[in-house]
N, C-alpha and C positions, 0 to 999 in steps of 0.2 A: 680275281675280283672278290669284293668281301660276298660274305654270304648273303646277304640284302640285293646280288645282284640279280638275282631269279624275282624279286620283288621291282623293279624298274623296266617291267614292259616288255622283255625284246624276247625277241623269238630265235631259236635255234638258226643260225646265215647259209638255209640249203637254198636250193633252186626256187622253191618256191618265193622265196622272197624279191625276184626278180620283177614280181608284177608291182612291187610300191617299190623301185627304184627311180632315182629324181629323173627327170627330165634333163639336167646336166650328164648326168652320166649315158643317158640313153641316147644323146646326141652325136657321139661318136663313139664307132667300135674299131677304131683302127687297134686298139691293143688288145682286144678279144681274142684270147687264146695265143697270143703271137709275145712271146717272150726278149724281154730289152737285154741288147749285148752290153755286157760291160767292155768298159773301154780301156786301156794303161797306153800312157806313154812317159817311158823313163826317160827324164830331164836329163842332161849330158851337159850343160855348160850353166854358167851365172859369173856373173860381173863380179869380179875377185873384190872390188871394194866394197860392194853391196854385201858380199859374204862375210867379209872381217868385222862390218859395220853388225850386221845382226849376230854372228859370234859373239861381241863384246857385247852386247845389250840382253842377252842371254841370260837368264838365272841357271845356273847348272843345277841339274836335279839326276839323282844318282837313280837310274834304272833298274827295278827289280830284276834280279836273275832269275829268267827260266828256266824251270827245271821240270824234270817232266812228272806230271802228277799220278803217273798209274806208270806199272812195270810192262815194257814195253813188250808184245807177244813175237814169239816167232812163227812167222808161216812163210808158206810157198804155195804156188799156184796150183801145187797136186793136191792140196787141204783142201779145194772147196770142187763144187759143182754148181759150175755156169748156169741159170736159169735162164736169164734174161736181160734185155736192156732196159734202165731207168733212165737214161738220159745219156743224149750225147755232147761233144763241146769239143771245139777247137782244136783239141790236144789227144779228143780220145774219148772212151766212156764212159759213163756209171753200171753195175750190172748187178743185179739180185743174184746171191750167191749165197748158198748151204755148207756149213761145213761138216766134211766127211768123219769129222770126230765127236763137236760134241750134239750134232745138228742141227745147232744155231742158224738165222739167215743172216748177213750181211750184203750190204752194199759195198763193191768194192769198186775203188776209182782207179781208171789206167789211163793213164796218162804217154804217150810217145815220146822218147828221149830228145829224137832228132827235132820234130817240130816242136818242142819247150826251147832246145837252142835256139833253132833257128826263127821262132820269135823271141828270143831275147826274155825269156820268160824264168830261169832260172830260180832267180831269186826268188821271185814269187811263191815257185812250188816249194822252195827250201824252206821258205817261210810259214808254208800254211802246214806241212809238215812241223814244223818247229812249234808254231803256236797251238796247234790241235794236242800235240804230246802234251803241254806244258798247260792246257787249262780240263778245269773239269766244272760242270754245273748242269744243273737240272733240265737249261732249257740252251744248252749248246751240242754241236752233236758230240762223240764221242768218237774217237781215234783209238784201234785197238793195236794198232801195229803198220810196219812200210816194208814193203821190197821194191827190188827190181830183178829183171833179167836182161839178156844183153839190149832187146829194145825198149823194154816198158817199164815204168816204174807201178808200184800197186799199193793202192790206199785201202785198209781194210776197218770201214767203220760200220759204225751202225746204222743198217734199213731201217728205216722210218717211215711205217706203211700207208700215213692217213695222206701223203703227197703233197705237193707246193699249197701254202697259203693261197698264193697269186692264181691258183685253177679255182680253188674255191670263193676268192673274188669276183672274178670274172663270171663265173656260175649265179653270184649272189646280184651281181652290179653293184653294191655296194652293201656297209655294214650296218645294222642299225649302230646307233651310239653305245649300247653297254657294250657289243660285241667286238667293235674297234678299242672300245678300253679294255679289255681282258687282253688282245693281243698287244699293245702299248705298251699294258703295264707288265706283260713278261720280257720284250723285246728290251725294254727302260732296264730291268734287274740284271739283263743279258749283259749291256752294255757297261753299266755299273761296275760289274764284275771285272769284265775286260779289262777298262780303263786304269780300274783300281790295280791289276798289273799290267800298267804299263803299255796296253797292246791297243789298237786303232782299227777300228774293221776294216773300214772303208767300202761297202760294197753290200749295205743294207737297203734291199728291196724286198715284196712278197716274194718272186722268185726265190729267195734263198731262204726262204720262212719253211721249215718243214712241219708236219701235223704230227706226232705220235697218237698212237693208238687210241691213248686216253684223251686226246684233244689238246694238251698242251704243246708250246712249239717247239723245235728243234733249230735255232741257228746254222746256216753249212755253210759254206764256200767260203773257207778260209783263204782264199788265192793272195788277195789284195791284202790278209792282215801283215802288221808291222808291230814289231814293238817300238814307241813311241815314247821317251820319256819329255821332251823339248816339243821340239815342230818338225815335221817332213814337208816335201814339195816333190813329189810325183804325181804326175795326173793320173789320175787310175780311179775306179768307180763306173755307174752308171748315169748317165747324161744327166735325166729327170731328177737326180736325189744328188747332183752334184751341187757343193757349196759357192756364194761367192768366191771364195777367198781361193779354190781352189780353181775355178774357171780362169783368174783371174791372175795365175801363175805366181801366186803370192805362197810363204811358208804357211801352214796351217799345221793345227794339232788335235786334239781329241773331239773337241769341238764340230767336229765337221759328223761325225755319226749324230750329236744330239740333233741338227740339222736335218741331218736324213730322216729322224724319226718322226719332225714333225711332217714332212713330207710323207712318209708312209701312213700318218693318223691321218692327212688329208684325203690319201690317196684311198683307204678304209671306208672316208665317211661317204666320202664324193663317187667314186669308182674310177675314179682318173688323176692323175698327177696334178701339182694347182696350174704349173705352167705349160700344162700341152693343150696345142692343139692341131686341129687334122692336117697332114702335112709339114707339120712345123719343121722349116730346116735348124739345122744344130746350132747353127750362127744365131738365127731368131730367139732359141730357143735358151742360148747363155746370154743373150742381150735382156732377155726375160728375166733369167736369174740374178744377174749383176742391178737391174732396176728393183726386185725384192717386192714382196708382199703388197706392194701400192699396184699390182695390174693384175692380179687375180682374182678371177671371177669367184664371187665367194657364196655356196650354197649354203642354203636354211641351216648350219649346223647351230648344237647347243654353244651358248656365248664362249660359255667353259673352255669347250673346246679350240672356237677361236681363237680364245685368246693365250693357249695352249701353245697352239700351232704357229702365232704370230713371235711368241718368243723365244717357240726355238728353233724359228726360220731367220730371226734376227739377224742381219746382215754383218752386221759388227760382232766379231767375235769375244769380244771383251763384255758383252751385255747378252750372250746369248745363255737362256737358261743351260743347266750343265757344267758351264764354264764361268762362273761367277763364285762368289766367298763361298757358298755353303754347296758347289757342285751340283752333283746327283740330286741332292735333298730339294733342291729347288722346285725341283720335275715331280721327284714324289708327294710332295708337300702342296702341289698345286692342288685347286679346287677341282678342276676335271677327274682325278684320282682320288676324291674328297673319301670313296665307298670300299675304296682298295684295303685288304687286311693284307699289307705285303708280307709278311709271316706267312700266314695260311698259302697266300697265292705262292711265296717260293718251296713251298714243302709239297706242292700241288693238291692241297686241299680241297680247293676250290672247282666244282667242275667246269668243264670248256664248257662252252656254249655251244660248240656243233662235236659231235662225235664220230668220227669218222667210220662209214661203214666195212667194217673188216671180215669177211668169213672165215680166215682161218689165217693160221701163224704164215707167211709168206705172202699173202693176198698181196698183192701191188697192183690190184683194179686200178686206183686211182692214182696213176701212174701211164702216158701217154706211150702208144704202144710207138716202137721202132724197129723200121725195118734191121734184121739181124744182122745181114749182109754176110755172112759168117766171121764176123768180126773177132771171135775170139779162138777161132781156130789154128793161128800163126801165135798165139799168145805163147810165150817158152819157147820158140823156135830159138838155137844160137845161132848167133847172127855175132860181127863184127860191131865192134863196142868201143868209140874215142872218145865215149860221153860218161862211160860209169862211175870214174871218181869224181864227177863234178857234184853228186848225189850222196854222199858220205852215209847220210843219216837213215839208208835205204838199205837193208840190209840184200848183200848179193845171194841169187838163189840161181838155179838154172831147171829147177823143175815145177 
């Protein structure tokens, strides 16, 4: 935010701010602390004429080539000490870890070979692997290196101590106005960047919003990214922030994150998604989406905002901000951003608006504790191995 933003009223979004949150959001706590699964289901078939027919109406556009933006590290599992767990998921864990050389901390992600096959997940991981090597920016995490061993594969990025966005929401019930535009307008530069090569997140919620130290955020979970030069059609993302076009098993293309975004500024202002509500089954809740912006309940926010939110929820992808002649600019260039020195804010000039309380280099307070189970004690065990060249880009280790 420009430097004028400490001058527009708002108050740092800790706990205390929960006592002037709206009556909307305090109406329902079904999502109170209870984290949204993302969902993928890879497409497998389409009507061969349908396919030739969008083939040919196609503009080819030549995809940047990924390459990978930092030199890629070597390690193995004997380099760090295990601290603790950050988070768990489907496939395995997140865990704070020190390494025994330069004593840096790291977050390292393990992932389980067998249950990645056996959902069908492959690509996925090759991907977010491929795309983390391949980008580097202020407000994405960073990828220092990959292994595996005969069962796990091992992500070695950067801890990011100040914890999920989405806790500190939930904590707040919502943001005031300047403090959802600070996180906007680094999430909007995040995406910029992305787009600008090529790649499509797909899977842009607070959950995946991390804090650094100094307040500014960290993008993660690369699972779902793609490089995108055209259009894709796999379902994959999170329910609440899924677009038309892709509920609606149509091709879509970068378009579908500016979408998400404004879904997350709503979700900031308000403390809840525009289309949830208690109970809502998933059918209700993409019949919701597919009807678009005309049945959402809409709180007191600034117009700005509104009207922020309404165009880049815009149902039609050809009109939705982002995706129009001037792109990106559009989004930057809106009046809700009127105060933004995106300079200053990409060099992280600008201070966050909540500071994340840290005591010391490792602190992961703000970080949900998990039981251990002694989950990483089989870690490096040899074990039989039909999956490890399906991983290429993982370097083999067995210690």
């Amino acid at each position: 935010m420009a430097s004028r933003l400490h001058h527009l009223g708002h108050k740092p979004a800790d706990s205390s701010s929960s006592s002037s949150a709206s009556s909307y959001a305090q109406s329902n706590s079904t999502l109170s602390y209870r984290q949204r699964a993302s969902l993928s289901t890879q497409r497998t078939s389409m009507d061969t004429d349908d396919w030739v027919k969008e083939q040919s109406e196609m503009v080819p556009v030549q995809a940047e080539e990924l390459q990978a933006r930092r030199t890629k590290g070597s390690y193995r599992l004997s380099d760090f000490i295990i601290q603790r767990t950050l988070g768990t998921g489907s496939f395995g864990r997140v865990h704070l870890v020190r390494s025994k050389h330069n004593l840096r901390f790291y977050a390292i992600k393990v992932l389980n070979k067998d249950k990645i096959v056996r959902m069908k997940q492959e690509s996925h991981t090759r991907n977010e692997q491929m795309m983390l090597q391949a980008v580097q920016h202020p407000f994405i995490i960073n990828l220092w290196g990959a292994f595996q061993d005969t069962s796990n594969l091992y992500m070695v990025m950067d801890f990011v101590p100040g914890g999920e966005l989405f806790t500190l929401l939930r904590r707040s019930n919502r943001f005031p106005d300047p403090v959802a535009k600070f996180y906007a307008a680094e999430v909007a530069l995040a995406l910029n960047y992305l787009h600008g090569k090529d790649i499509i997140y797909r899977d842009l919620k607070p959950e995946n919003i991390l804090l650094n130290f100094d307040g500014h955020i960290k993008i993660a979970d690369f699972g779902f990214a793609k490089q995108c030069a055209t259009t894709v059609w796999t379902l994959c993302g999170t329910p609440d922030y899924l677009a038309p076009e892709i509920i609606s098993n149509e091709r879509y293309n970068k378009s579908v994150d500016w979408y998400a975004l404004g879904v997350l500024i709503f979700e900031m202002l308000s403390g809840l998604p525009p289309f949830h509500e208690p109970d809502l089954a998933p059918v209700k809740l993409y019949e919701k989406i597919a009807t678009g912006p005309s049945c959402i309940k809409w709180p007191a926010f600034h117009p700005n905002a509104t009207d922020l939110i309404l165009k880049l929820m815009e149902r039609e992808p050809s009109r939705r901000f982002g995706n129009m002649q001037h792109g990106a600019g559009d989004v930057f260039a809106h009046p809700w951003f009127a105060e933004v020195d995106w300079n200053k804010l990409l060099k992280r000039e600008i201070t966050a608006p909540y500071l994340p309380k840290i005591s010391s280099e490792g602190d992961a307070s703000a970080f949900e504790r998990y039981p251990e189970d002694n989950a990483s004690a089989r870690y490096g065990e040899i074990t039989s191995d039909p999956y490890g060249e399906r991983f290429p880009d993982f370097d083999y280790t067995t210690s």
